[in-house]
N, C-alpha and C positions, 0 to 999 in steps of 0.2 A: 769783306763781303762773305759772304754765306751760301752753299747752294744747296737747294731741297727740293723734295717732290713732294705732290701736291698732298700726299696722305698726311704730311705731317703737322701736329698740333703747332696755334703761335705761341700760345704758352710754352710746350715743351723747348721749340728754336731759342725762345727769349731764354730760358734755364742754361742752356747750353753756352750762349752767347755772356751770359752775367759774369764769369769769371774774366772776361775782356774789358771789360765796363764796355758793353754794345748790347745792342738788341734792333730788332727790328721795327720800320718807321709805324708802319701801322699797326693800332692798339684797340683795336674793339673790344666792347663791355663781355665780349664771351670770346673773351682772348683765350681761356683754360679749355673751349670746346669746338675753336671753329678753326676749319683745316685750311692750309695753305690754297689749296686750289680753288675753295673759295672766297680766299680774301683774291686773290689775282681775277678770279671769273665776275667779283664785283667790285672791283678796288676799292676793296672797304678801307675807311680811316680808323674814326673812332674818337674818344675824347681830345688826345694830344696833338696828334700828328698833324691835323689841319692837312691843307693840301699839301702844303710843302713836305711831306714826309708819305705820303700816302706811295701805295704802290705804281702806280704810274711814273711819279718822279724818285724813285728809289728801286726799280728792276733798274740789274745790270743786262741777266741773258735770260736766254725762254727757249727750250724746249718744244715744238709745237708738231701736233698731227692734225694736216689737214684732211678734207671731207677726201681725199681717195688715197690715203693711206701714206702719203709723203710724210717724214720726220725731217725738220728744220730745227737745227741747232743752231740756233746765232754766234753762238763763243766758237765757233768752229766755222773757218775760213773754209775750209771744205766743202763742207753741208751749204754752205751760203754761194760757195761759187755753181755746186750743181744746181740747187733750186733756182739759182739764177738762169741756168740754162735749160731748165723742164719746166718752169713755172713762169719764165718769160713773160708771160699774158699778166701775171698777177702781177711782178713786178711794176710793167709797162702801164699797168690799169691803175695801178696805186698812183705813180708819179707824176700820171695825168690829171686825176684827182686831186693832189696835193698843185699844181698848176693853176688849176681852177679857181679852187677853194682863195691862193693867195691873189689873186687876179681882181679878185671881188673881195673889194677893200670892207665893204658893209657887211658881209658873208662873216669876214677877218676878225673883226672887230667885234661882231657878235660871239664869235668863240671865243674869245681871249675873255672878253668879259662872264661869257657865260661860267668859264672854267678858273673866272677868279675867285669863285666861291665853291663850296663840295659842289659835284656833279656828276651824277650815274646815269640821266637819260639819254637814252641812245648808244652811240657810241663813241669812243672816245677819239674825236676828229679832230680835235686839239694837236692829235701828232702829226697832221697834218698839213700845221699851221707851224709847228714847235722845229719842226726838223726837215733836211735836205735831205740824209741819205734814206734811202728806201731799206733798207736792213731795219734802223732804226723806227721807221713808219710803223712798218710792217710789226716789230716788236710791238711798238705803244699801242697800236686796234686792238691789240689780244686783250688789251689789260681791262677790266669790265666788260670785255664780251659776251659773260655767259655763256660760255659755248659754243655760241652763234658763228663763230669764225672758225674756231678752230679748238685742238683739246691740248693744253699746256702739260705735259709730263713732268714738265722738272724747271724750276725758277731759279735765276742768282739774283739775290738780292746786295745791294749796297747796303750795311749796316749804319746804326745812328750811336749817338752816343747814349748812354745810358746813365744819365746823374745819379748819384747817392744821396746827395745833398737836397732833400726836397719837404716842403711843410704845406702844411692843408686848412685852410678857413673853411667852415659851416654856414654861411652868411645869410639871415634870413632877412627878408625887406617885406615892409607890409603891403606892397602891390608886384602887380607884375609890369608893371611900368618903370617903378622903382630897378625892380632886377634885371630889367631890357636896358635902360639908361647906366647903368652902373656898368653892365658888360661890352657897350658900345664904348666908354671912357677906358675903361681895361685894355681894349682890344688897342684903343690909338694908343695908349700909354705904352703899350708891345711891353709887358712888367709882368707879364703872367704866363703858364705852361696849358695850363686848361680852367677851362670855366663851363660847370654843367648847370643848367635850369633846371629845378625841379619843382612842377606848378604843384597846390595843395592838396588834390587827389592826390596824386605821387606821395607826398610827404606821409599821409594816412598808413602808406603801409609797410615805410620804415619808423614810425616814432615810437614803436613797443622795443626797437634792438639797440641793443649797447650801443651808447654812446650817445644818441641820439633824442633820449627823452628830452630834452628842452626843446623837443619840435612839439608836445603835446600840446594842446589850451591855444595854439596859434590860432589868428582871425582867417577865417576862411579864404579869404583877398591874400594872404602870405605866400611868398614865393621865397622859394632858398637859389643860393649861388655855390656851389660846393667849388671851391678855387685853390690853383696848386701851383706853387712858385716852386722852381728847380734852380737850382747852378754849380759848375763846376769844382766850387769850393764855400764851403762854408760864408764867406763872408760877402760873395756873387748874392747868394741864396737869399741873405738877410735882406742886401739891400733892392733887391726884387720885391720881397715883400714890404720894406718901407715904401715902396714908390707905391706899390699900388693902395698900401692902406689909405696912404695921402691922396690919390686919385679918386676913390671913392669919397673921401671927406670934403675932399675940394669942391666934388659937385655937388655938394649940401645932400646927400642922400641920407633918407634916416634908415638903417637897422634897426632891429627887434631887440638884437643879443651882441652885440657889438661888433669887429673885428679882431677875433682873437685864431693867428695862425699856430697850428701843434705842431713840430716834432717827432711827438709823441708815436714808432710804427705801430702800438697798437691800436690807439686814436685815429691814426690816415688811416690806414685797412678798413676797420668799422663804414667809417666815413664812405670808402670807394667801395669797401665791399658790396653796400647799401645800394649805391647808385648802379652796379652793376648787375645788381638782380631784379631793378626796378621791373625789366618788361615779365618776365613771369610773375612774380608777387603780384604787380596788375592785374595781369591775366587770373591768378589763381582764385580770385575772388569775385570771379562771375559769376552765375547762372551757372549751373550744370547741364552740359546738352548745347550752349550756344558758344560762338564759335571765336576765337580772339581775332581783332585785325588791328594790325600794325602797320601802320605809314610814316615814312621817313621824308619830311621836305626841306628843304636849308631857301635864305633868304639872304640880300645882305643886312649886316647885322644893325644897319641903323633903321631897318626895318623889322627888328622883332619884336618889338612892342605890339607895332599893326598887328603881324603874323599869327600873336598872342590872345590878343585881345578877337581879329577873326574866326580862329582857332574854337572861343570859348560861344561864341556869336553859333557858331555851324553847331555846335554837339547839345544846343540846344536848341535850336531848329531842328534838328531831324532826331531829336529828344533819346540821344546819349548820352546821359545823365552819369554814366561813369567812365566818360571819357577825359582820359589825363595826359599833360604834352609834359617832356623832359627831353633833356638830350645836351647835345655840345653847344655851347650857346654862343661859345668863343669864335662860332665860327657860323654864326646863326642859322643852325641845325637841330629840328626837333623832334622827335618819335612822338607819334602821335598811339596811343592805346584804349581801345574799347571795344566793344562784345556786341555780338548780337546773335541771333537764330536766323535760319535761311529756310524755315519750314514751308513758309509762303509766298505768291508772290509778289504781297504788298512787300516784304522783309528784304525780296531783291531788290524791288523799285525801289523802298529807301535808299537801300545802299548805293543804289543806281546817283540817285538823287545826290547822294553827301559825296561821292567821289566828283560827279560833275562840278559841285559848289567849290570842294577844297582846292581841285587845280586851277580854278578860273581865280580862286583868293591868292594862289602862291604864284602864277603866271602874274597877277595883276601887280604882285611886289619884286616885282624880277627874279625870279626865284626858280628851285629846282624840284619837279617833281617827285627823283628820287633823288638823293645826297649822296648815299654810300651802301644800299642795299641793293642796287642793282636796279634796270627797268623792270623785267619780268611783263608775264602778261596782264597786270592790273594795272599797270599804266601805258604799256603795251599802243593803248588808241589815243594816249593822250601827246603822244611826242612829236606829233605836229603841231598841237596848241601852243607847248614852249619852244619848241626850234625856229617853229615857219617853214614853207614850203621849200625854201632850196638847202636848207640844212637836211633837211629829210631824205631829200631825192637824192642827196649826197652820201648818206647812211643806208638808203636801198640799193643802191649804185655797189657800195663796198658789200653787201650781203651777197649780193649777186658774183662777184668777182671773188669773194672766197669760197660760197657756198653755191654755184650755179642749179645745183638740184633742190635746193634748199633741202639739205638732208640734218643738219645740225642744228637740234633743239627749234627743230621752227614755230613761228609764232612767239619766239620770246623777244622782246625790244624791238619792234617792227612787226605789226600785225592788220591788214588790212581790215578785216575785223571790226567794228567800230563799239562791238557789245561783247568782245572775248573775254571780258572782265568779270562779265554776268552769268559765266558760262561752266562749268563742272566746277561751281563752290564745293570747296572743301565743308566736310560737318566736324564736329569733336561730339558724336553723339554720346550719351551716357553709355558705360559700360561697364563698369566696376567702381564701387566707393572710394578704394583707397585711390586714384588715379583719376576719376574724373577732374578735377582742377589742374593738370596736368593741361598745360599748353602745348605742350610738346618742342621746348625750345632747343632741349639736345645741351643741357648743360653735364647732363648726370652719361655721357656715354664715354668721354672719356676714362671715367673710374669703373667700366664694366669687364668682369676679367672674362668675359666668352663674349665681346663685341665683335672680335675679332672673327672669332669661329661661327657663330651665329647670329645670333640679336642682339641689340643694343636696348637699354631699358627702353627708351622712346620707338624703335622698330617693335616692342613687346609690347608696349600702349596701341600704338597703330593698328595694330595685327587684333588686337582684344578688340578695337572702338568698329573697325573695320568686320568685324565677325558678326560684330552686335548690332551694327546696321545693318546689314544684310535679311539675319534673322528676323530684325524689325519689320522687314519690309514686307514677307511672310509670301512672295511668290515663287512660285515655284523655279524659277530661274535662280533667284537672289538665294535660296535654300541650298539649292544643288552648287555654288557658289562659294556658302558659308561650309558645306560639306567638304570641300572639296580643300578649302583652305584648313579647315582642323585637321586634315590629312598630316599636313606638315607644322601644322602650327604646335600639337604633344610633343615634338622633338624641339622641333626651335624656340619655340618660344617659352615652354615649360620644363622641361627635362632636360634642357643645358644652362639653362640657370643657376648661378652659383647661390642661389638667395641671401648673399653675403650684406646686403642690404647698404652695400657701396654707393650704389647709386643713389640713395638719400642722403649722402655725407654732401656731394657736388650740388644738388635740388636746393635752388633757395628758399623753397616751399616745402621740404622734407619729406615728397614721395619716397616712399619705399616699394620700388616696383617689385623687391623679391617679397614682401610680403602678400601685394597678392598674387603672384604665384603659387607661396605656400596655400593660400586660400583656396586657389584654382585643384592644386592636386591634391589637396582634402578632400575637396567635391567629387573630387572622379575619383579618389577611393573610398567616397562612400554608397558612392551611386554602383562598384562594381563590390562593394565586399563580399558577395560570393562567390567570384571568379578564385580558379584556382592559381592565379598569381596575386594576388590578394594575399590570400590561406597562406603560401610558400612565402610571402614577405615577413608576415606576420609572426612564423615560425624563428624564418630565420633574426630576426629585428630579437624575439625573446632568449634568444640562444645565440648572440652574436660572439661571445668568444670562442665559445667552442666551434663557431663557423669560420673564424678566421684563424683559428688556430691549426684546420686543415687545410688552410689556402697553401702553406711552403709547402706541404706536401703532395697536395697535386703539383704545385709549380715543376720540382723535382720530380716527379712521374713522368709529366709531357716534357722534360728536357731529356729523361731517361729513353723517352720513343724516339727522340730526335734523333739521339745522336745511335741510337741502334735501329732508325731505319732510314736514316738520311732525311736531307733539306726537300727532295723530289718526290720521296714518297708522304711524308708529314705535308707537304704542299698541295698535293692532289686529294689528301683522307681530310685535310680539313677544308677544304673547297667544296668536298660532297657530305662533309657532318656539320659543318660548321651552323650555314642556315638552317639545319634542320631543329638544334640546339640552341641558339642562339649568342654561339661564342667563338669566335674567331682567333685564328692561331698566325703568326709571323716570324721568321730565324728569329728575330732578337727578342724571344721573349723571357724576360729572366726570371733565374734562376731561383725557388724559394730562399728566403734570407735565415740564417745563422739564429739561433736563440738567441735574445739578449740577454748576457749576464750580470746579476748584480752586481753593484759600484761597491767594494768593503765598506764595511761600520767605519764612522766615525773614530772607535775606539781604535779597530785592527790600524785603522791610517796613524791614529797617533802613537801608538805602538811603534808600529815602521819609522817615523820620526826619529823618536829618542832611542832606537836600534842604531840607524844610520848615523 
């Protein structure tokens, strides 16, 4: 096992963990950018782990602060025995609950099934179907909370194994019926590690990248299976993938391009790299100015063909003409992607319109609102549609008993609300060229070397889209607003910029957030180049060595004051000069550095040589 705190990256854990052959169960597609606290605040999966790996059944311990300031550590017999004695009510209200819940066999029955497949609606009441001890209850409600219960500091997780051994099929069928069928026989064969859908909008906007060009000239009607056999040894491996090629054949299914599993690591990469930057690639090729929306719903899987074929029925009824489904198929889970503007209020009522349709489609295939993204408050009013009413009162019931004030993240996953969905849309209005296709999915923050200190590229898109709507809006409130925010936005988000252009290395779509930056401080040095910081940049920028060539000797000057008028008096003369100059003094500032001296000639060193 493993223990971490929620800042940390999955990708980085999994690095850490690879010299073990381990890593951790769940694997989402922005594994390199999404932080622990919130795989545990949504118990996200992802393509492999299916449920059985997901974080729900892979936490060991949990860390947690409740709404008035208690820390409960689980792995500590301590901390569990006082909260038992201060939080009495909560225990006591839990295990009443869990009483309840098992008492009512049809209650029972609906969770176990519901929780046979991904499921993030509501909360996770399964633990109180799954378990006796109330320690353990108490642990598993945290796990896709969101918040809403309580705030997770620090997680041990149980590690999984991590195969070496692993090979990848492309497999494209000429329907999506073909590729629903094929992943249903998969799934009973249990001969496979993942199985991702990728419907033909999707494919359009990997078949220009390596590897990948025999997806070009495919029939519109084509759906791919991107599929990944693992095993412990080489010869596990092989025959994984014979079974399932023979499964696919056996059900007479025809392929486009054959079954042909790689080896090959730079082949699989291409292959997943592909599928994991599907949701922004999507995204990036909207409309500029309207907005992306992403829906996550799982089915079970001898229902996704229905799901599919529904799916394609709805986005042309409410004429979302570039809406495309992908996702985990193995586990029939699909990310739904498309765009639209929220200018109007016909543009809400749409959307009003296609949210009502889609959860009455994925309720009507027993299915899950959310899979592995969490409730949140866009489906927030719909979790009585798929629980029914005493699963629900069962989930207000436990909101109440950890959160009585409702002070944590309210309104997320339980909102009485019935339109909270309709309610402060988010815009992605236009604000700059290089970044308007910019989703904002937060792939590119991990590789930002002042994330930490200030902005992150997407905090720096945010901050610019947020400005520019404001300004749009042109009244005097929204002005005084915009004003108010470029106060701080020249330092954070422009002048700590490393415009290293990092952030477009991670970007599936190769934003380079420091490029418009550079763009941004162009402008305002041209709009001030009379200012006499300007002039003084300009001087010094022509004259740079000689400018730095008397930086060591000031250094050594102000070490010279120091140390002949002490740390007390240097402390007080720059506290009253400092701001006035713009340059701040601290003991440890060092000392100008040594000349460098040239390295001898070639010649002198081989001289020394044949001396020696």
């Amino acid at each position: 096992y493993i223990t971490v705190e929620p800042g940390w990256i999955l990708g980085q854990v999994n690095r850490m963990l690879a010299p073990y052959g381990r890593k951790l169960g769940p694997d989402p597609s922005s594994i390199d950018s999404c932080w622990i606290g919130g795989v545990v605040a949504n118990n996200s999966s992802g393509m492999c782990c299916g449920v059985a790996q997901n974080t729900y059944h892979t936490i060991k311990d949990l860390r947690i602060v409740f709404h008035d300031g208690t820390v409960l550590d689980t792995a500590d017999s301590v901390s569990w025995a006082s909260f038992q004695r201060t939080h009495k009510h909560i225990v006591d209200g839990v295990m009443q609950l869990a009483r309840q819940v098992k008492a009512d066999e049809e209650l029972t029955a609906l969770i176990r099934k519901k929780f046979s497949i991904k499921c993030t609606t509501g909360y996770s009441i399964n633990a109180l179907v799954d378990f006796e001890d109330p320690l353990e209850i108490i642990k598993h409600l945290m796990i896709g909370s969101e918040g809403t219960l309580g705030f997770v500091s620090r997680a041990t997780y149980n590690t999984v194994p991590d195969y070496k051994d692993k090979a990848s099929a492309f497999i494209v069928f000429p329907t999506v019926e073909d590729a629903s069928n094929a992943t249903w026989e998969l799934r009973k064969a249990k001969c496979t590690d993942a199985v991702e859908l990728m419907d033909r909008r999707s494919l359009r906007t990997c078949e220009n990248m390596e590897h990948l060009h025999f997806l070009r000239g495919i029939p519109d009607t084509a759906t791919a299976l991107l599929v990944e056999c693992r095993g412990s040894s080489p010869e596990e491996m092989q025959s994984r993938i014979d079974q399932a090629t023979k499964t696919i054949n056996d059900a007479g299914l025809l392929t486009l391009n054959g079954i042909n599993f790689s080896r090959d690591p730079t082949v699989c990469t291409a292959f997943w790299d592909a599928r994991k930057a599907l949701i922004p690639m999507v995204g990036a090729v909207r409309e500029a100015g309207t907005s992306v929306l992403l829906e996550d719903v799982a089915v079970p899987v001898q229902n996704l063909a229905k799901l599919c074929n529904g799916l394609e029925e709805m986005f042309n009824k409410f004429e979302y003409y570039d809406g495309s489904a992908f996702g985990h198929a193995l586990e029939g889970n699909l990310h739904l992607v498309f765009t639209q503007g929220f200018d109007t209020p016909e543009e809400v009522k749409r959307y009003e319109a296609m949210m009502d349709y889609l959860c009455k489609l994925v309720v009507s295939l027993e299915g899950s609102l959310k899979a592995e993204h969490g409730t949140g408050r866009n489906v927030a009013p719909y979790v009585e549609m798929e629980w029914g009413k005493k699963a629900t009162d069962v989930m207000w019931k436990l909101k109440g008993l950890f959160d009585p004030s409702d002070l944590l993240n309210p309104g997320v996953i339980l909102n009485k609300d019935p339109n909270v969905h309709t309610q402060n849309l988010k815009p992605l209005p236009v604000a700059h060229g290089i970044v308007d296709s910019c989703m904002e999915c937060g792939f590119c923050e991990s590789a930002c070397p002042s994330g930490h200190v200030t902005l992150t590229p997407r905090q720096r898109i945010v901050a610019t889209r947020e400005i520019s709507r404001l300004e749009a809006l042109n009244t005097t409130t929204s002005l005084e607003k915009a004003e108010e925010m470029r106060k701080s936005y020249e330092y954070l988000a422009l002048d700590s910029c490393a415009a290293d252009g990092m952030c477009a290395e991670k970007c599936p779509v190769n934003i380079n957030t420091g490029r418009m930056v550079k763009d941004l401080r162009a402008k305002s040095v041209e709009s001030n180049s009379d200012s006499y910081v300007n002039q003084l940049a300009t001087v010094a920028s022509k004259n740079f060595s000689i400018m730095m060539g008397g930086v060591p000797i000031l250094l050594n000057t102000v070490d010279l004051f120091h140390r002949f008028l002490g740390t007390k008096v240097m402390s007080l003369a720059s506290s009253a000069i400092g701001p006035l100059v713009g340059l701040h003094w601290n003991p440890y500032l060092a000392r100008g550095a040594s000349p460098i001296r040239a390295p001898p000639s070639a010649v002198q060193t081989s001289a020394q040589n044949k001396k020696v």
